[in-house]
C-alpha positions in Angstrom: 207.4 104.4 136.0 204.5 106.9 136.8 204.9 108.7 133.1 205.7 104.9 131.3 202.0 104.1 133.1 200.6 107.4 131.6 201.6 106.8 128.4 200.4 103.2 128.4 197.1 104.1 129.5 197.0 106.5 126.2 198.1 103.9 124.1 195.3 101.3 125.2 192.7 104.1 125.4 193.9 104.9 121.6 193.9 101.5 120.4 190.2 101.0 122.3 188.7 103.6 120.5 190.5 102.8 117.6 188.2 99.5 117.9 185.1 101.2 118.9 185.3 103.3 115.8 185.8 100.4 113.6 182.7 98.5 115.3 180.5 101.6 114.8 181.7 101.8 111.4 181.5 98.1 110.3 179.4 97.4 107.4 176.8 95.2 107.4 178.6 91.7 108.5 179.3 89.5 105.4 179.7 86.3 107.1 176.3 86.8 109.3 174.2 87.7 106.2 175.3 84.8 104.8 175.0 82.2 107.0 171.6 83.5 107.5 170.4 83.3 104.0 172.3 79.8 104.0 170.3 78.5 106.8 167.2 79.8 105.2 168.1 78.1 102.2 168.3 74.6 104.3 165.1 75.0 105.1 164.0 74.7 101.4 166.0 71.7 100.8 164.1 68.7 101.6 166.1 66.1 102.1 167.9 68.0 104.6 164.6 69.1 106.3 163.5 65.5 106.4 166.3 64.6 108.0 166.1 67.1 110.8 162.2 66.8 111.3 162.9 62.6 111.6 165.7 63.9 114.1 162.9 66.2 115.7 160.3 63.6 115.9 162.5 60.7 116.9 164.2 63.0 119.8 161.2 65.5 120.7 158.4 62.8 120.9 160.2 60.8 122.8 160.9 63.0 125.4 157.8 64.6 125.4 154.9 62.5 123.5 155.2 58.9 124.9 152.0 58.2 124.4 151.2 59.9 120.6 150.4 57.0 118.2 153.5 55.6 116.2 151.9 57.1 113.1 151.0 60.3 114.1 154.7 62.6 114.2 153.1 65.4 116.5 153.9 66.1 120.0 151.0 65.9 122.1 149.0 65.5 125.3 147.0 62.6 126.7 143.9 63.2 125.1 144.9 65.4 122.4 144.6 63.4 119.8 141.1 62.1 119.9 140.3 58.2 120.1 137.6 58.4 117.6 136.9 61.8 115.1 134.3 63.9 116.5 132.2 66.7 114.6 133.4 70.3 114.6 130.7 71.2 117.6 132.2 69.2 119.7 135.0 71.6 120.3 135.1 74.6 122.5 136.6 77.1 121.6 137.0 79.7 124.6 138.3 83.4 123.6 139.5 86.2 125.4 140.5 89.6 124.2 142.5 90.0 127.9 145.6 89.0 125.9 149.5 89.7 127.7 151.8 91.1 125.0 154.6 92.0 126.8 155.8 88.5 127.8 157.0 87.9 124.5 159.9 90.6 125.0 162.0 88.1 126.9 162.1 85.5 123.9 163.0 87.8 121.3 165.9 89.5 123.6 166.7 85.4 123.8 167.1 85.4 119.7 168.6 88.6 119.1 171.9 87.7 118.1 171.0 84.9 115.8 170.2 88.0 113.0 172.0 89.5 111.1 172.7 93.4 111.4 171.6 96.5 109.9 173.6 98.9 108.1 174.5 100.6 111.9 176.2 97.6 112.9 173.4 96.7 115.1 171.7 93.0 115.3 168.2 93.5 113.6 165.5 93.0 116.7 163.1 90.4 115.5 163.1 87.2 113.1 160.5 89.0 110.5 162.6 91.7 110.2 165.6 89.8 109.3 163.3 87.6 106.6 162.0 90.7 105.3 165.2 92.7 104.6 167.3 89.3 103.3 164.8 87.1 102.4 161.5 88.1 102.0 158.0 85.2 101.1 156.0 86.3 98.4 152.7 86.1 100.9 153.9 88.0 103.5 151.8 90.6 106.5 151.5 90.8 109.7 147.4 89.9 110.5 145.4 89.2 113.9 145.2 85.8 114.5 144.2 83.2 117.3 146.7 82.3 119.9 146.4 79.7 121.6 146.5 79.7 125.4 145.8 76.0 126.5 144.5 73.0 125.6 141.8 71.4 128.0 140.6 67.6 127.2 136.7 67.2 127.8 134.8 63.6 127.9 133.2 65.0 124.8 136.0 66.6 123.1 138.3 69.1 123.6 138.3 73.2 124.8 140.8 75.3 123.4 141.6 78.3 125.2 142.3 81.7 122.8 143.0 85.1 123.2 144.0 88.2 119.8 147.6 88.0 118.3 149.5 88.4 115.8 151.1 86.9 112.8 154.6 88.0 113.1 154.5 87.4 117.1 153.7 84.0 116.5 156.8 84.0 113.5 159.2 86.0 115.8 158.6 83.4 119.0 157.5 79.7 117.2 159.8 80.1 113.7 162.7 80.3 115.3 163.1 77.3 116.8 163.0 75.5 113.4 165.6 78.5 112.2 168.0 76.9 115.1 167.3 73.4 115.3 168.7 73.6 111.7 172.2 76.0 112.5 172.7 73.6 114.8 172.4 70.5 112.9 174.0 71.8 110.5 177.2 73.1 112.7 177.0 69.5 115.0 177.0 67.9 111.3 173.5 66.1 112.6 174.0 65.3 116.0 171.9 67.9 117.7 169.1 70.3 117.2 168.6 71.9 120.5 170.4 75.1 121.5 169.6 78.0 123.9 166.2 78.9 123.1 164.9 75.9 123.0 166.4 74.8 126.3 165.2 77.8 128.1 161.9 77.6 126.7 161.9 73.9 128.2 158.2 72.8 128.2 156.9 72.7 124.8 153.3 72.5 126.2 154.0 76.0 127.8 152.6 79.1 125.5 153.0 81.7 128.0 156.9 82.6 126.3 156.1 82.5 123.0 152.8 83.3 120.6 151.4 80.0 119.7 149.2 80.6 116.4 147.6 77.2 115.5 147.7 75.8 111.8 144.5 74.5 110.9 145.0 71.8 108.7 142.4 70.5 105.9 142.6 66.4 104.6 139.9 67.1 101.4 138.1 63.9 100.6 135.7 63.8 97.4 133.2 60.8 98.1 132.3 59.5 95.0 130.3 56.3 93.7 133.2 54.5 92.3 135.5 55.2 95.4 137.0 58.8 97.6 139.7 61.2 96.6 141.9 63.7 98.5 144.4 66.3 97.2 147.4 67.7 98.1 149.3 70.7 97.7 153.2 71.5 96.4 153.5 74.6 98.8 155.9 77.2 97.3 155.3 81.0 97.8 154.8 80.5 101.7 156.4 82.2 104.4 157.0 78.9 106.6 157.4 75.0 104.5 158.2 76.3 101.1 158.6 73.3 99.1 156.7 70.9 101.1 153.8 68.9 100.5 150.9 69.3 102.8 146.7 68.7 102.7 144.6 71.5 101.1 143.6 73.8 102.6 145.9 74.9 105.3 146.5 77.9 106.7 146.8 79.9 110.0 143.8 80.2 112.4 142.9 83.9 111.7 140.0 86.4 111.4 139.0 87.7 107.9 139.8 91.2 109.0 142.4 92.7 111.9 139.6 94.4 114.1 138.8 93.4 117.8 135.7 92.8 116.4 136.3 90.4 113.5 138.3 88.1 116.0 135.3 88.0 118.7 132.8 87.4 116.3 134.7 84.5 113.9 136.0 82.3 116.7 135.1 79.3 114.4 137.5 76.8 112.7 135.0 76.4 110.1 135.0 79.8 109.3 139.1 79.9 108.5 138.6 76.2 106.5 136.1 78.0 104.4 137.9 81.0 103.5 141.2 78.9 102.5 138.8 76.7 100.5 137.9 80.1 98.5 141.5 80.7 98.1 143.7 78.0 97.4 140.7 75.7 95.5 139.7 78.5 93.5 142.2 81.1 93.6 140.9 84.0 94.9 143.0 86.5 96.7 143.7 86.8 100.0 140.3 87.4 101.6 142.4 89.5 104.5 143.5 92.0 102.4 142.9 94.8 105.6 141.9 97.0 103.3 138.6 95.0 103.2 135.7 94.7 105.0 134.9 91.6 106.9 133.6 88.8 105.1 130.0 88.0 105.6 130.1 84.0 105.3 126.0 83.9 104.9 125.6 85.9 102.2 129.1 87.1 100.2 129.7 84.5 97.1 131.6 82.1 96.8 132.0 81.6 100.6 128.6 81.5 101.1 128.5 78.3 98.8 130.4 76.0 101.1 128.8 78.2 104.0 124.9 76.5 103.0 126.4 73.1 101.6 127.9 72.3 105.6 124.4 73.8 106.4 122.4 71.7 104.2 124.6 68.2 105.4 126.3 67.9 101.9 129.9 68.4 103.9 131.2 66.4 106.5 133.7 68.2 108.9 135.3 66.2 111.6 138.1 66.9 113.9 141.1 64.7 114.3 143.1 66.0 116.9 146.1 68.3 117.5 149.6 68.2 118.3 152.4 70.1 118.3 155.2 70.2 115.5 158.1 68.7 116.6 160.6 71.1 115.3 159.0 74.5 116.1 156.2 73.3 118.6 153.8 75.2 116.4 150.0 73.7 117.7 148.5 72.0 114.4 144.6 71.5 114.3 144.1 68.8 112.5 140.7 67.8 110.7 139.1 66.6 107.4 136.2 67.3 105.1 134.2 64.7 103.3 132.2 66.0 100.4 129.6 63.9 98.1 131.2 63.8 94.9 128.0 66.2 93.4 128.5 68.6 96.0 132.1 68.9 95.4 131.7 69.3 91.4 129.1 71.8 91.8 131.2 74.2 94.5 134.5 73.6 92.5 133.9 74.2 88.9 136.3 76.1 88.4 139.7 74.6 90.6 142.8 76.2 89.8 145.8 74.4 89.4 147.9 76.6 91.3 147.5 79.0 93.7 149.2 82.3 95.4 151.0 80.0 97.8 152.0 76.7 95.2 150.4 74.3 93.3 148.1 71.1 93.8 149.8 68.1 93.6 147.7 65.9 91.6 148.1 62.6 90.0 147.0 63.5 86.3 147.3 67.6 85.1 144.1 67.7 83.2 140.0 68.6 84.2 137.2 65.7 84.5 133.9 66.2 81.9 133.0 68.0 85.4 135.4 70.8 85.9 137.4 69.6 88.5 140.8 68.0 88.9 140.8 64.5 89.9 142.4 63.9 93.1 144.3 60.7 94.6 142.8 57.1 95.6 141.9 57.4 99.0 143.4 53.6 99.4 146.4 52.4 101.8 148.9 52.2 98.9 148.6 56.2 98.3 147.8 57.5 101.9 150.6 55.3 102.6 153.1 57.0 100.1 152.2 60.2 100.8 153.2 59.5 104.8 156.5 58.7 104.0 156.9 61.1 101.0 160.4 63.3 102.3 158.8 66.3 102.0 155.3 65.9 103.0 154.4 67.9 106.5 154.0 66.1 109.3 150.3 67.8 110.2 149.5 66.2 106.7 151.0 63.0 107.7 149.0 62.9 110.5 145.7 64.1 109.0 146.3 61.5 106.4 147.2 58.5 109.3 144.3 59.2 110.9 142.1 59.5 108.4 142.7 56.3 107.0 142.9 54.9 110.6 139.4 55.7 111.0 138.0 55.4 107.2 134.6 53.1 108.8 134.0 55.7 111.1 134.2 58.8 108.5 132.7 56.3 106.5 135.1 56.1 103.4 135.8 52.2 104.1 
């Protein structure tokens, strides 16, 4: 009996390491490669992101926005979304550079196993790794940017509480929750979108787990004599949305450059609007190419254009509100900008038709006597389309909603 035991124990041990060998040794998995790439491929689809953002809203905002307006599909706070749109000094932003890193371990440890592995046979560590090796955007870097802390409703407005991040923080802890709300609506064939790190992140008003970079979001009205405009934007080369249609410009709350000093000094929303004006309106490149030095707003053309036109009361910049998207509980700043119709011509001769990250959407392809692309009615019929257009965002939605919601007070009645 003793030897049979022996020889048992060498057989199991053999067979173990047998396994262990063939573990080590296993090529990079097929079947986890590809159901990545598959799932990032749903994303693109829009009618099947549609259907799991109406899932999102209808399930998310009613658990955890009761009292968001019916037309707004953000989650949000009592007093979040402001009663009436308020000018751009009316919100305080409060930074910090104290900023606590290391809590953000915990949520990618929570994703690991979602990625696919590398050619060791181990899972790949973060979300932008994985993206980058099997998938990779054609805008794609990791910058400083603004997290967002807390959200503290004022009589007068609203303070938002900030501290230094980072882009691919913000994508490894926020993204992912869009990357499973779709494997599991796709595996539950659309009954479900939660799944473990979404339930053990819990509160979606709670950034402390995860690096919460807001979006600021841009509704563009031309004001002219005959009536107001606004454009959109067919979004294609981006790293998160690809093939949705949002407002122009968007685009994540960030410094121009990556130093501690760039992110105390340009603590402004108006500062990242203008800078996206300069790149997706005119087509410039990135303005935070590192390599770069800091852009000076004041004085460095074209910036400074749009930089003396707010000065000079020619642009109108209100803010909205902001909410939370329902499917990866990204924060969404929402506002919009009113130019006179001469102010507008003369900054935007020369509009570009498309962009590094897509295209505008526009309602007819060819230039006014004036330069400029003509944009779309500002009247309910379009603003209403373009709210229950499948693939338009629901931060444009919402910028759009309230917009028109409160044309007499922006004055576009």
């Amino acid at each position: 009996m003793g030897i049979f035991l022996i020889i048992a124990g060498i057989v199991v041990a053999a067979i173990l390491a047998l396994i262990q060998i063939k573990i080590s040794r296993r090529p990079l998995g097929p079947k986890s490669v590809a159901e990545f790439k598959g799932i990032r491929r749903l994303l693109r689809q829009v009618n099947m992101t549609e259907k799991i953002i109406n899932y999102s809203i209808r399930d998310q905002k009613g658990r955890f926005a009761p009292q968001v307006p019916p037309d707004v599909p953000l989650l949000a706070k009592s007093g979040w979304i402001l009663q009436e749109p308020v000018t751009l000094d009316r919100i305080e932003l409060r930074y910090t550079q104290a900023a606590n890193e290391g809590d953000l371990d915990k949520a990618r440890k929570k994703l690991i196993k979602y990625w696919p592995r590398d050619d060791s046979g181990q899972h790949l560590p973060t979300y932008h790794e994985a993206v980058d090796q099997f998938d990779p955007p054609k805008l794609w870097f990791n910058g400083a940017s603004y997290r967002l802390l807390d959200v503290t409703p004022k009589d007068d407005g609203l303070a938002l509480n900030l501290t230094r991040g980072w882009y691919w923080d913000s994508f490894d802890t926020t993204e992912p929750l869009l990357f499973e709300a779709a494997r599991n609506f796709a595996r539950s064939q659309g009954r479900e979108i939660d799944g473990r790190y979404r339930k053990w992140l819990e509160d979606p008003y709670d950034f402390s787990q995860r690096c919460a970079i807001p979006g600021v979001n841009t509704l563009t009205v031309r004001q002219g004599e005959y009536g107001s405009t606004f454009y959109m934007h067919d979004r294609t080369d981006v790293a998160t949305a690809a093939g949705t249609v949002h407002v122009i410009p968007a685009g994540e709350f960030q410094p121009s450059h990556d130093s501690p000093q760039s992110a105390a000094r340009e603590v402004d929303l108006w500062l990242t609007i203008v800078r996206e004006y300069v790149e997706e309106f005119l087509g410039h490149k990135e303005a935070r190419d590192r390599s770069f030095a800091p852009v000076d707003f004041e004085r460095q053309w074209p910036y400074s254009r749009l930089y003396e036109a707010r000065k000079g009361g020619r642009i109108g910049l209100y803010f909205l509100g902001i909410g939370l998207y329902p499917l990866t509980w990204k924060p969404e700043i929402l506002t919009v900008c009113i130019f006179d119709a001469d102010s507008f011509d003369e900054i935007f001769p020369c509009m570009v038709p498309e962009n590094e990250e897509g295209k505008l959407d526009l309602p007819f392809q060819r230039r006014m006597e004036s330069g400029i692309y003509q944009g779309w009615p500002f009247d309910d019929a379009t603003v209403t389309e373009f709210i229950h257009r499948p693939s338009a965002l629901p931060a444009g939605r919402a910028c759009l909603a309230l917009a028109w919601k409160h044309q007499h007070t922006l004055g576009l009645s």
